[in-house]
C-alpha positions as CSV (number, residue, x, y, z in Angstrom):
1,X,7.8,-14.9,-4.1
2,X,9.9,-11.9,-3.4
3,X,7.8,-8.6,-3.2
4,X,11.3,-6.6,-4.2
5,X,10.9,-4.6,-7.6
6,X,13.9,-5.7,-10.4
7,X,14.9,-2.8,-12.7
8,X,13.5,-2.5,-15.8
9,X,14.5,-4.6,-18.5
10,X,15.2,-3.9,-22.1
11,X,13.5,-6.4,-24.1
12,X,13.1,-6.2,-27.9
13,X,9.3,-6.3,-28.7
14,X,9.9,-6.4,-32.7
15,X,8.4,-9.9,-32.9
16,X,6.1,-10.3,-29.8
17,X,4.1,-13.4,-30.3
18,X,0.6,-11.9,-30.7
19,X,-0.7,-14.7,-33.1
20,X,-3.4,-17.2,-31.5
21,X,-2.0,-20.8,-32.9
22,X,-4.7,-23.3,-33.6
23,X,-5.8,-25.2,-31.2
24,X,-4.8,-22.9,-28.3
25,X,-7.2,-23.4,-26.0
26,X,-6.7,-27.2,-25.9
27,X,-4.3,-29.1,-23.9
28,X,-1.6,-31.2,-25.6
29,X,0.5,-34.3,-24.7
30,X,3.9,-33.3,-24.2
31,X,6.0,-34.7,-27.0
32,X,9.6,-34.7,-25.1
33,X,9.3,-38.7,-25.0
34,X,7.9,-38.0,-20.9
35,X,4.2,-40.3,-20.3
36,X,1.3,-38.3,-18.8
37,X,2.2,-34.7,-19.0
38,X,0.1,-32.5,-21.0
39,X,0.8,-28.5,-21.6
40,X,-1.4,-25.6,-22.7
41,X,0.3,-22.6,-24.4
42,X,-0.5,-19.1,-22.8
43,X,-0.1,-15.9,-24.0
44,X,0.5,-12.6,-22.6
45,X,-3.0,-11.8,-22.7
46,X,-4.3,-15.6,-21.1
47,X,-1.7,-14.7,-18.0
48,X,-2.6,-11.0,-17.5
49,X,-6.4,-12.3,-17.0
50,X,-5.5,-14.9,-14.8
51,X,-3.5,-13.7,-12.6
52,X,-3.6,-9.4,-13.0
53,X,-0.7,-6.8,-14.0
54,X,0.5,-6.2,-10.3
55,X,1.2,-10.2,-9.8
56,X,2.7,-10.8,-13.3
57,X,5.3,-7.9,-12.7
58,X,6.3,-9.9,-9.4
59,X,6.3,-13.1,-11.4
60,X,8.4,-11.5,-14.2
61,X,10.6,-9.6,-11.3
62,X,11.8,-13.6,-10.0
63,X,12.4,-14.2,-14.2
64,X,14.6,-11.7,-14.0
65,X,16.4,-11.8,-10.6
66,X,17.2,-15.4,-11.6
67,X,18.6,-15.2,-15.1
68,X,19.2,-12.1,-15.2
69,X,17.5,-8.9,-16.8
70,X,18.6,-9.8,-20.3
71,X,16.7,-12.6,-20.7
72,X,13.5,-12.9,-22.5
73,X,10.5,-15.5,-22.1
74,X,10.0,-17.1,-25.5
75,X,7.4,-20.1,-24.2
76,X,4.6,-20.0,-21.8
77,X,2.3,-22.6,-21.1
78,X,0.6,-24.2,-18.2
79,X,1.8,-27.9,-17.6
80,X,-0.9,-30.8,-16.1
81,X,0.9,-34.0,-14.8
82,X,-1.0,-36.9,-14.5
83,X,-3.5,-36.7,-17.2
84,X,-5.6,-39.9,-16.6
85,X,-7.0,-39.9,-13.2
86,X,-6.9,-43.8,-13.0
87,X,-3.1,-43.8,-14.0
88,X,-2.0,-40.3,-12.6
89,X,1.3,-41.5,-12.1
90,X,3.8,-38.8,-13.4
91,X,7.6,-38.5,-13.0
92,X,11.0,-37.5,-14.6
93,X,14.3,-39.1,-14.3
94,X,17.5,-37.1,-13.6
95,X,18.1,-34.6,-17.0
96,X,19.1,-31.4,-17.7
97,X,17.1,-29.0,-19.6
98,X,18.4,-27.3,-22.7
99,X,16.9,-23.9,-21.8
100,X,15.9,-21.9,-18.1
101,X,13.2,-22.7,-17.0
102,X,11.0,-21.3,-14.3
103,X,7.9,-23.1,-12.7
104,X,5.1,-22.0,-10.1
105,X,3.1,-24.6,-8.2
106,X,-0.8,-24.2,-8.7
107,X,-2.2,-26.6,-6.8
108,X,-1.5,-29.1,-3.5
109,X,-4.3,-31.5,-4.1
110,X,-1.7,-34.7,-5.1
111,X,1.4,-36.6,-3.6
112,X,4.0,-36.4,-4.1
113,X,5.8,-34.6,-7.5
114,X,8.7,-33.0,-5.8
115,X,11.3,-31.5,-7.8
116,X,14.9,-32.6,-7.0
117,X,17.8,-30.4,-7.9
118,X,21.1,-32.9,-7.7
119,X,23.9,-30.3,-6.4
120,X,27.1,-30.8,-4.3
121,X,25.2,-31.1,-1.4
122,X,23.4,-34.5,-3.0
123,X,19.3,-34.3,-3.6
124,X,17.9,-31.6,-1.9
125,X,14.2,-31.1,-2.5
126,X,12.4,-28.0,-3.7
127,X,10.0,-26.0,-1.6
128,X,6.8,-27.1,-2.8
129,X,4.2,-24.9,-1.4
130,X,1.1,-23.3,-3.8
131,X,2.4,-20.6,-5.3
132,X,6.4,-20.6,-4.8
133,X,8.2,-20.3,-7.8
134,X,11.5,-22.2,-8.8
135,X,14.1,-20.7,-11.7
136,X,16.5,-23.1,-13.1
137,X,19.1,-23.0,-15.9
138,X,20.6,-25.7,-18.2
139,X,23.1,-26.5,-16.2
140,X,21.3,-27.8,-13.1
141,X,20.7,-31.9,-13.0
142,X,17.2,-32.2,-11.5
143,X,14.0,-34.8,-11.5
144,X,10.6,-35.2,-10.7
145,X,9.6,-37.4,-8.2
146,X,6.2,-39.6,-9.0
147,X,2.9,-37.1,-8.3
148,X,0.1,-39.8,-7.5
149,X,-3.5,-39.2,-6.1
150,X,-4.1,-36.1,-8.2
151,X,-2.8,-33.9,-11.0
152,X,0.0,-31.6,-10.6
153,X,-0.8,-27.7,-12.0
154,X,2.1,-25.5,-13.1
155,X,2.5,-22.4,-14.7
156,X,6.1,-22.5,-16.5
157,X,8.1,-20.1,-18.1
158,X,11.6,-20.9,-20.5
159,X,13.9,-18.9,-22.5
160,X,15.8,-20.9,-24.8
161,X,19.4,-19.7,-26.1
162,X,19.6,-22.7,-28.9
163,X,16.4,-22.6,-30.6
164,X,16.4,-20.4,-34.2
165,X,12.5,-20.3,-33.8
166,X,12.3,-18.7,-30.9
167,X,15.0,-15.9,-31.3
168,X,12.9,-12.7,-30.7
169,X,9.9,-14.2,-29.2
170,X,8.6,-12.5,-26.4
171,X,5.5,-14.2,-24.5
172,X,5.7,-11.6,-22.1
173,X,7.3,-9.1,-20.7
174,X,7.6,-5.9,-18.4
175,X,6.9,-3.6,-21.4
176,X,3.6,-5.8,-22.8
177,X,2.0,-5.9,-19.7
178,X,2.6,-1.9,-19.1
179,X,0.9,-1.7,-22.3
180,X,-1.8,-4.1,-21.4
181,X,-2.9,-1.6,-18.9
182,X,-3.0,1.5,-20.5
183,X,-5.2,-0.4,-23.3
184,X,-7.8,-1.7,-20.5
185,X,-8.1,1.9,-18.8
């Protein structure tokens, strides 16, 4: 990930999402019709304990370079493809989200899952080392190859533009976790 530091960003905090949904701690199928992908919601606290202020800035910092400083995160979760460890087999066909989306690779322990962006160039693969973050919007066609031998870890991070539910939901953001550490000092 880029070390650079993004200007600040103005993001409204009226309605951060602050309220623990039942069930939280558990992980979920994934309901968008996909087999063997299950998600865990996160909140701004879960990721500030994971991974620290200082590393969330820089995690925010590639939100923002990407979709630009406007642009809030309204869903958070960590994603686990291949559930089942006798029939790990996870992949997506070609689709296009309806919402940016921005994903970190946890783990290396599998084969395969590559993510494919189709551009005018044809299929060209992501970089798929631990830790390297991806950012892409709605209007990118892209697929997941099949992950076998292992599950696949991510941490993901969306902003959507057509969801009523989500308008003014923060997750996180550059102001919560500046708060977040003056409240632990």
């Amino acid at each position: 990930m880029d070390d650079s530091i993004a200007s600040e960003t103005s993001v409204p905090t009226s309605k951060v999402s602050k309220e623990k949904e039942p069930g939280k701690d558990s992980w979920f199928p994934f309901t968008g019709g996909l087999n063997n992908q299950y998600n865990k919601k996160l909140y701004a606290d879960d990721i500030l304990k994971l991974i620290g202020p200082e590393e969330t800035h820089k995690v925010l910092d590639f939100f923002h370079e990407s979709f630009g400083e406007d642009m809030t995160i309204d869903c958070m979760y960590l994603a686990y493809h291949g559930f089942n460890p006798d029939d790990n087999l996870y992949y997506a066909p070609w689709h296009i989200d309806d919402y940016f989306t921005m994903e970190i690779l946890l783990n290396d322990d599998f084969d395969g899952g590559d993510v494919v962006h189709l551009t005018n160039k044809g299929a060209e693969k992501l970089d798929a080392r631990v830790g390297t973050a991806t950012a892409h919007g709605p209007d990118i066609v892209h697929g997941i190859t099949s992950n076998e031998n292992g599950a696949k870890y991510m941490l993901i991070l969306k902003h959507h533009d057509n969801r009523p539910d989500k308008k003014d939901v923060v997750r996180i953001s550059k102001e919560i976790v500046d708060q977040w550490v003056m409240n632990e000092e």
